[in-house]
Every structure is written in structure tokens, then in C-alpha cells.
C-alpha positions as CSV (number, residue, x, y, z in Angstrom):
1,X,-84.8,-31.0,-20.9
2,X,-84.7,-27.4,-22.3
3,X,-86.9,-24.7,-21.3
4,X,-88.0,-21.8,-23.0
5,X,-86.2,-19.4,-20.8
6,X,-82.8,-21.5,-21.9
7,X,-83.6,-21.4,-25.4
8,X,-83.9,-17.2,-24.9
9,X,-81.0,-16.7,-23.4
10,X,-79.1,-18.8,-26.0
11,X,-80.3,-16.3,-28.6
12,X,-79.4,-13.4,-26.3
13,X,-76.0,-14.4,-26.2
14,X,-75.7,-15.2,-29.6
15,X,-77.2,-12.0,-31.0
16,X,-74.5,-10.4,-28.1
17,X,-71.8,-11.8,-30.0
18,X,-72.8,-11.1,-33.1
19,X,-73.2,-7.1,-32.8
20,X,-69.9,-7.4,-31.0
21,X,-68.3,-9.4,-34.1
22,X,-70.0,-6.7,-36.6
23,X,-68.7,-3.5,-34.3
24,X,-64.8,-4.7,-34.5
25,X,-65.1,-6.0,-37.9
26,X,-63.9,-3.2,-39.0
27,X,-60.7,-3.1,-36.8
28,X,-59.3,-6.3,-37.5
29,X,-57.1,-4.9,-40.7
30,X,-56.0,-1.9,-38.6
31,X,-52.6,-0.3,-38.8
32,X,-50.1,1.0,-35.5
33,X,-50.7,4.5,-34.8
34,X,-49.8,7.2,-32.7
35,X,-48.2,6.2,-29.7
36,X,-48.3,2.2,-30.8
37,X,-44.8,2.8,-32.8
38,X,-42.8,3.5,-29.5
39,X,-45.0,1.8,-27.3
40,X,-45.3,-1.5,-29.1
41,X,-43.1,-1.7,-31.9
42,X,-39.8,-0.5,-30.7
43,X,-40.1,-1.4,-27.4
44,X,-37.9,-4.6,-26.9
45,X,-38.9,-5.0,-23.3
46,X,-42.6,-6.1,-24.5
47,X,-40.8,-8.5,-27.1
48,X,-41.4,-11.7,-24.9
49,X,-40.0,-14.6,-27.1
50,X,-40.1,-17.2,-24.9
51,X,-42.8,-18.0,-21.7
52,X,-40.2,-18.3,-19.0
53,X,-40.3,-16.0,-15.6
54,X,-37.8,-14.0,-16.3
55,X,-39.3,-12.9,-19.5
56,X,-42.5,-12.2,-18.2
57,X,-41.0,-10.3,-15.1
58,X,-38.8,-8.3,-17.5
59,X,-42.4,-7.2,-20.0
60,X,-44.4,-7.1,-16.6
61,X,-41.7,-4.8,-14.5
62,X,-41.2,-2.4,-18.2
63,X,-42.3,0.6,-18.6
64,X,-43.7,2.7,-22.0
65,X,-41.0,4.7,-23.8
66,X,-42.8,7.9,-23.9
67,X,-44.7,7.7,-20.0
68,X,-43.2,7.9,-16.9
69,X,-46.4,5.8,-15.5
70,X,-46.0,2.3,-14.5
71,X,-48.9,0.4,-15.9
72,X,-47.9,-3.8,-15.2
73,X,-50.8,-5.2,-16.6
74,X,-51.0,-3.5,-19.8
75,X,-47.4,-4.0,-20.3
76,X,-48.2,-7.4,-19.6
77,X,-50.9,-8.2,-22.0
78,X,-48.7,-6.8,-25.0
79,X,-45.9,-8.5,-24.1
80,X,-48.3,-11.5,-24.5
81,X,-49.7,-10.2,-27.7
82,X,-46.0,-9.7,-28.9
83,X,-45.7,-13.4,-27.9
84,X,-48.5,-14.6,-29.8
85,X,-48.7,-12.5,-33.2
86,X,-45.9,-10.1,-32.9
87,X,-46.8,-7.0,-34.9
88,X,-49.7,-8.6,-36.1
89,X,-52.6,-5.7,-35.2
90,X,-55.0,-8.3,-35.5
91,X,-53.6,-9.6,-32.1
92,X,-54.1,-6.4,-30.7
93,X,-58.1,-6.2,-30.8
């Protein structure tokens, strides 16, 4: 059986996720800027086409065209992106 508390924080949460949905509703038909055109776009490294480990070593051991930084995890997660919706921004957000 439900108790009030329950019921509370199931509106909490929802209401959460609704101002979340209504502050990046805004993004979601976005275009690349800046930095996103060499970082994203042109970078074949962060193209994963196929889940395999050497893809995934290859996007996770890449670097950003224009840093000298090494940052795995964001490389990563777009090479993931890249996977699932290309240059869709959508994907992105």
C-alpha cells in the first residue's frame, strides 16, 4: 500500500523532469557551432561505425583536432553519439 510520502515524491520527480524537459526544449533543434565542426564533424576518429573493441579503443584513445588535452571519456561519449545519430544534434543533448 501507498503512503502519502510515496505519492509526494512521485510528483517531485515528475515535476523534476518536467522543468528539465521545458529548459532543453529549446535545444533540441540546435545547430554545430564553434569548436563542434572540428571536434565532431570532421573528426573521423569519433566516427565509431561499428561496436567492436577496436573501434571503441580507437574514439576512446583519440584526441580533439584543435586541443592538445586528452579527454577519454568525452571522446568516448561522442564517438557513441556518432554511433547512434551521427550528426544528428539532437543526439548531442
Amino acid at each position: 500500500m501507498f503512503r502519502s510520502s510515496h505519492f509526494v515524491n512521485i510528483k517531485i520527480i515528475v515535476l523534476l523532469l518536467f522543468i528539465l524537459l521545458a529548459v532543453y526544449a529549446t535545444s533540441f533543434n540546435g545547430v554545430w557551432f564553434f569548436d563542434d565542426y572540428t571536434n565532431i564533424l570532421e573528426n573521423e576518429k569519433l566516427h565509431v561505425t561499428t561496436l567492436d573493441t577496436a573501434s571503441i579503443q580507437k574514439t576512446f584513445f583519440s584526441k580533439f583536432l584543435n586541443d592538445d588535452l586528452y579527454r577519454p571519456l568525452p571522446c568516448l561519449t561522442l564517438g557513441l553519439n556518432w554511433y547512434f545519430g551521427q550528426n544528428n544534434v539532437l543526439g548531442y543533448h
